[in-house]
N, C-alpha and C positions, 0 to 999 in steps of 0.2 A: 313402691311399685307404680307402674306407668298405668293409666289410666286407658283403657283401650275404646272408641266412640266411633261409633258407624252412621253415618250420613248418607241419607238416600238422597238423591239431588247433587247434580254437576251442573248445575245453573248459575248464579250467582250467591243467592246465599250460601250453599253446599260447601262450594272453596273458599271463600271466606270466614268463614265458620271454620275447615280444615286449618285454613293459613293461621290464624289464631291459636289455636289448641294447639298445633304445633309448636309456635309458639312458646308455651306454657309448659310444655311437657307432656303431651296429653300423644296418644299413638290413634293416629286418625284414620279411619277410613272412609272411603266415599263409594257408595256404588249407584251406578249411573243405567240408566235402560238406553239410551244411545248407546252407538260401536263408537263415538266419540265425544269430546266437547262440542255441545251445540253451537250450529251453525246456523244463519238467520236471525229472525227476529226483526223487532219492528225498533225505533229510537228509545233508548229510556234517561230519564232526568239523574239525575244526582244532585242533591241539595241538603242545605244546611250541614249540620254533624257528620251526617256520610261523608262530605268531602274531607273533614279530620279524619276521620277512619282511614278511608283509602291515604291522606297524606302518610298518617304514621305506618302502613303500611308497606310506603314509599313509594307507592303505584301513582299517584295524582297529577306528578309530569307527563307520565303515559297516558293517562283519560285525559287531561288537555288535550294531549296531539292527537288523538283519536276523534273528534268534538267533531262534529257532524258540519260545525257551520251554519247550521238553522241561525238565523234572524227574528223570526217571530212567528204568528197566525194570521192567516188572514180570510173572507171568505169572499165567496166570488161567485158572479151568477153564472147562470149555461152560458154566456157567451165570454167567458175569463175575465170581466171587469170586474175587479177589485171594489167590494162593495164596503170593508169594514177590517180593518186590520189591529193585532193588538204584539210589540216590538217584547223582545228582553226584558227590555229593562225599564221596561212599565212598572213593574211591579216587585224589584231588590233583584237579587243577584240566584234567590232560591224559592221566587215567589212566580203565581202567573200559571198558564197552562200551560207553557214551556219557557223552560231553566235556562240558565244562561251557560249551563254546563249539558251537553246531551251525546251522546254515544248509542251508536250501534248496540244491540244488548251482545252479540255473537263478539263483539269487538272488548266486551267488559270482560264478558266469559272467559275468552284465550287473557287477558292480561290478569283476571285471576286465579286460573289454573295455573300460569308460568310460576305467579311469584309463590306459590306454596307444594307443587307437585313433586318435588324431590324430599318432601318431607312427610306425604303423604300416600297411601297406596289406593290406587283407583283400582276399582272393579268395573269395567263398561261392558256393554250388551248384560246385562243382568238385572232381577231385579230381586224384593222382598217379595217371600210369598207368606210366610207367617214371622208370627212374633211370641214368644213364650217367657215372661217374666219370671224370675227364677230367684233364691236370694243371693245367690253369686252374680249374678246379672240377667240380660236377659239373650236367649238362645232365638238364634235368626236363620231361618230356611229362607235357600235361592232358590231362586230357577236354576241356574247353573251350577254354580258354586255348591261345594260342602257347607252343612250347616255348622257354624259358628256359636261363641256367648259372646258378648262383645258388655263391656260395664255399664255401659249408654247407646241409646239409639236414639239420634234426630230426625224429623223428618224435613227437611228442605227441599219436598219435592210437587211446589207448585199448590194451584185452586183445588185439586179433584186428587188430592195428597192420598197417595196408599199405604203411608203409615199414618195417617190420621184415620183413615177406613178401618186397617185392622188393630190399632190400638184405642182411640177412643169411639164408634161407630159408624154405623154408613155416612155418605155425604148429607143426606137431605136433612140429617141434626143440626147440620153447622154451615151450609149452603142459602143465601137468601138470593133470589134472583132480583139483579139489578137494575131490567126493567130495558135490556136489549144484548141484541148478537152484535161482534165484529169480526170483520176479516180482516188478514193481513197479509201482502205478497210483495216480493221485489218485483221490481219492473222497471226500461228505460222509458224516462219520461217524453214526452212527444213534444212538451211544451216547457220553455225555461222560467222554471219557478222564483226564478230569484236568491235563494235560499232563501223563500217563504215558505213555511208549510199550509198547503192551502187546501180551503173544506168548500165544497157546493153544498148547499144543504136544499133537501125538495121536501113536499108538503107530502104529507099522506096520500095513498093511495085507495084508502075508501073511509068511510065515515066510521071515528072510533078509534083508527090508528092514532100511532104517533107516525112523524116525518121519517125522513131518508136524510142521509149525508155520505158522501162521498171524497177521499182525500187524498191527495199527494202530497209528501214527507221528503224533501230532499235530503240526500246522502253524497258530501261534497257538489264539486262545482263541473261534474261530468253527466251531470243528466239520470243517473241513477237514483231511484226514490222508492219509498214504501209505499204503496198504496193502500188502502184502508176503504171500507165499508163497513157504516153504520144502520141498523135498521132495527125496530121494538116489535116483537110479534110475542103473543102468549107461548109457551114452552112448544118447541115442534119435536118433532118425532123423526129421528135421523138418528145413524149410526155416527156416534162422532167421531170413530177411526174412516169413516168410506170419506176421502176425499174428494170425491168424484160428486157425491150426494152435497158435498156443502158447495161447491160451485157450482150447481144445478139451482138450489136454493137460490144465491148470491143473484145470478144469471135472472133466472125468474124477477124477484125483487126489483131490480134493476134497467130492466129491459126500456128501450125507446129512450133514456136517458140524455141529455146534454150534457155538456162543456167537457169532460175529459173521459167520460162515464165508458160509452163504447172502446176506447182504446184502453181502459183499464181490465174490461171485461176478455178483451182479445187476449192481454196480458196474462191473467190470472190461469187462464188453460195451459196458459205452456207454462207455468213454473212449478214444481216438485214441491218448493217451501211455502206450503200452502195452510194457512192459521185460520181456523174458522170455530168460533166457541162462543156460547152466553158469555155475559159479562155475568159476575155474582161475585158475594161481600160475605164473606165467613165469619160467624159468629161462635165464638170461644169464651167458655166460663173463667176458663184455666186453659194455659200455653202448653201443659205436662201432665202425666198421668204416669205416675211411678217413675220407672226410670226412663222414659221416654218423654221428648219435649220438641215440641213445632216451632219451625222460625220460619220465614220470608211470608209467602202467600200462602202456603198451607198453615199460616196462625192468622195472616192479617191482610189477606186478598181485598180488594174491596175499595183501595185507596185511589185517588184521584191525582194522580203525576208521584205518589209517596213511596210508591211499591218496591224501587229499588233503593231509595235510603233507609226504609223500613229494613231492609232484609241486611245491611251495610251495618248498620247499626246492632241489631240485633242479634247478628254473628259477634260483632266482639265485645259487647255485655254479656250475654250466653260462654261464651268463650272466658272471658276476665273472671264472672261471677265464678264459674266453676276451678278454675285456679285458687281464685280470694278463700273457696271451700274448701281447700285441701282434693279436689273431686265429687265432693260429698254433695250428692244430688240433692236429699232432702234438705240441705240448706240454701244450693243454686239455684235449684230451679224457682223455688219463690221469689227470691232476692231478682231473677232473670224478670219474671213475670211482673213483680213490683217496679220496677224500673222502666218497663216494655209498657203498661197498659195503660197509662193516661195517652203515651203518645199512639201507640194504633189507635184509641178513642178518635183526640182528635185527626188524624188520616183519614181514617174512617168516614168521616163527616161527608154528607154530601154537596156535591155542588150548585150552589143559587139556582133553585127552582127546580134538581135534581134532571130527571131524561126527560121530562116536558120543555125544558130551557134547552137543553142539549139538542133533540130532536121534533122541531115545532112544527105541530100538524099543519101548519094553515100559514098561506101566501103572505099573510097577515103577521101570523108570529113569527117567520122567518123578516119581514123586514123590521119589526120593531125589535129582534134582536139584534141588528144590524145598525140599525140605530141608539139603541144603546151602547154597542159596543166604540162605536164614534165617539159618544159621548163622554166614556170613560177615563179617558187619561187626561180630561179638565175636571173630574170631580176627588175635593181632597181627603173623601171616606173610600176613595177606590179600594185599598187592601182589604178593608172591612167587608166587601162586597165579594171577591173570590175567597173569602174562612179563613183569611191569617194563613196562608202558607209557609209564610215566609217566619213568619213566627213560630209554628208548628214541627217547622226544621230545624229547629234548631233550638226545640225546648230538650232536648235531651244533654247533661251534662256529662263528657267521659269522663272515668275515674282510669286512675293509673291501674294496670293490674303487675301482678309480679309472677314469675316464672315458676312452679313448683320444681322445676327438676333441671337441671342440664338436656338441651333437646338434642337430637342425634338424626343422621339422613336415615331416608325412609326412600326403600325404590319404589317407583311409579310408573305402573304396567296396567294395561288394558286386560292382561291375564295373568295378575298376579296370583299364586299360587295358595288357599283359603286353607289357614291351619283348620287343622280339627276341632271339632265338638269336645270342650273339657269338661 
């Protein structure tokens, strides 16, 4: 018998995690709350092991030619001089604040969904509204959709995961606030970046805070780039569906700003894909609860450049392990989770001097991190200094898995038609 596994989340781990189980034998589904695959998004790395993943996959010539073209970091004061830059390949091939592999995440998205959606059935515009664990499986009410049993439920659906809500408890169990907000918007850039991605960083704006920073992200060599604002304030009080409320916010913060600041803020009103959220680091005893198990950022959000090889990974152990078990949860999901948890540990880890180093309240901290960062690509403990990234990537060893069954096409529809409740 086929194994039937419902996946909330069409992001990245979601279809990979599909494309796998497929794979394997496994009859996958995914149901998505967009009317599509998402679109937007800010750069995301790929590093270490992920990159074997997506090879054996066979996708990894595709995220080459997709690769943004980024060249490094750098930071710059109000008036665009280059005050402290840090390259590639400073720091290995999957080490550093950015990878020497980087992609659009909307650009990962569609080349994940292509290579597994004929074998897998999408549900889009829909979501989970309950969960009922059963010992046939467990029984899933939509919004739209007929309620279903399905053998397994994943949740792969992000920070603020709503199968992590209604199967292990509310967020503020497993939510640690990271200590600031960012936004994130496409925009045409005003200024040629180089393909440098470049950070202003300003001092606090009253005594007590941390700093501001401000970013453009290039996206190829047309003047198109992400722009980014960083800022640390104690938990505000805002609807986080009103987008309108979080560019008000941003706006405010912001205001009278230097070097690219004003034209990014012009930018941010006119664009629709508009990302504004605390950063926060989720904290899990356990990946699983009965027959339900978390993968990408609804297990292990909180990473510093890891988030999308965490989630790369973690689909096809999850995936494998559960083949190696015949299906059989109560033997994969621990095997999943033993496999998974030193490496979200070290992910997890925070970055040299955490959002104090990131966001330096004072005229002062921002140039002596500018000075350090000069400093770094003549000192020979440098990797020691950003947590071993490059090690941390690629402490994960694949194991082969094997197929349980002959796999077979699966149609893939936005409205695919939801058998019944058995």
């Amino acid at each position: 018998m086929r194994k039937t596994v419902l996946i909330s989340g069409a992001s990245i781990a979601g279809p990979a995690l599909a494309y796998w189980l497929a794979q394997y034998g496994f009859e996958p589904t995914v149901v998505e709350r967009a009317p599509a695959p998402r679109a937007g998004g800010q750069a995301i790395d790929l590093r270490g092991t992920a990159r074997e993943v997506a090879e054996r996959m066979g996708v990894l010539p595709e995220v080459r030619g997709r690769h943004t073209g980024v060249r490094g970091m750098c930071y710059v004061d109000r008036d665009g001089r280059r005050r402290a830059e840090m390259g590639t390949e400073l720091h290995g091939d999957s080490g550093g604040p950015i990878a020497e592999i980087e992609i659009l995440r909307s650009d990962l998205v569609d080349i994940l969904y292509r290579a597994g959606k004929d074998r897998t059935e999408y549900l889009f515009d829909d979501t989970i509204t309950a969960l009922t664990e059963r010992p046939d499986g467990v029984r899933v009410e939509f919004r739209h959709a007929a309620p279903r049993v399905f053998d397994l439920v994943v949740g792969a659906d992000g920070v603020r995961s709503n199968v992590r809500s209604l199967a292990f408890g509310p967020h503020e169990r497993y939510l640690d606030n990271d200590g600031h907000y960012v936004a994130i918007f496409a925009m045409r850039s005003e200024i040629d970046l180089g393909g440098w991605h470049q950070f202003h960083a300003m001092p606090a704006r009253r005594k007590g805070e941390l700093g501001r920073s401000a970013a453009l992200y290039p996206v190829g060599d047309n003047g198109d780039a992400r722009a980014m604002f960083f800022f640390s304030e104690p938990d505000l009080s805002y609807d986080r569906r009103d987008e309108t409320a979080g560019k008000r916010i941003i706006a405010e913060r912001f205001a009278g700003e230097g070097w690219q600041v004003p034209a990014m803020l012009r930018a941010m009103h006119a664009d629709p894909d508009f990302y504004f959220a605390r950063a926060a680091r989720v904290r899990l005893d356990g990946f699983s609860r009965g027959r339900v198990a978390l993968l990408g950022d609804a297990a292990s959000a909180g990473s510093i450049g890891m988030g999308t090889s965490l989630a790369m990974v973690g689909a096809y152990v999850l995936a494998g392990e559960l083949a190696a078990a015949g299906g059989d949860h109560r033997v994969a999901f621990p095997a999943y989770d033993e496999i998974m948890r030193d490496y979200v540990r070290e992910a997890q880890k925070p970055m040299p001097g955490g959002t104090k180093a990131f966001l330096p309240a004072s005229r002062f901290g921002i140039a002596a991190r500018e000075l350090f960062m000069r400093a770094l690509p003549y000192m020979p403990w440098r990797n020691a200094i950003i947590g071993g990234m490059d090690k941390t990537a690629n402490m994960v060893r694949l194991k082969d898995y094997q197929p349980l069954a002959p796999t077979g096409a699966r149609s893939s529809s936005a409205s695919s038609p939801a058998s019944s409740d058995r």
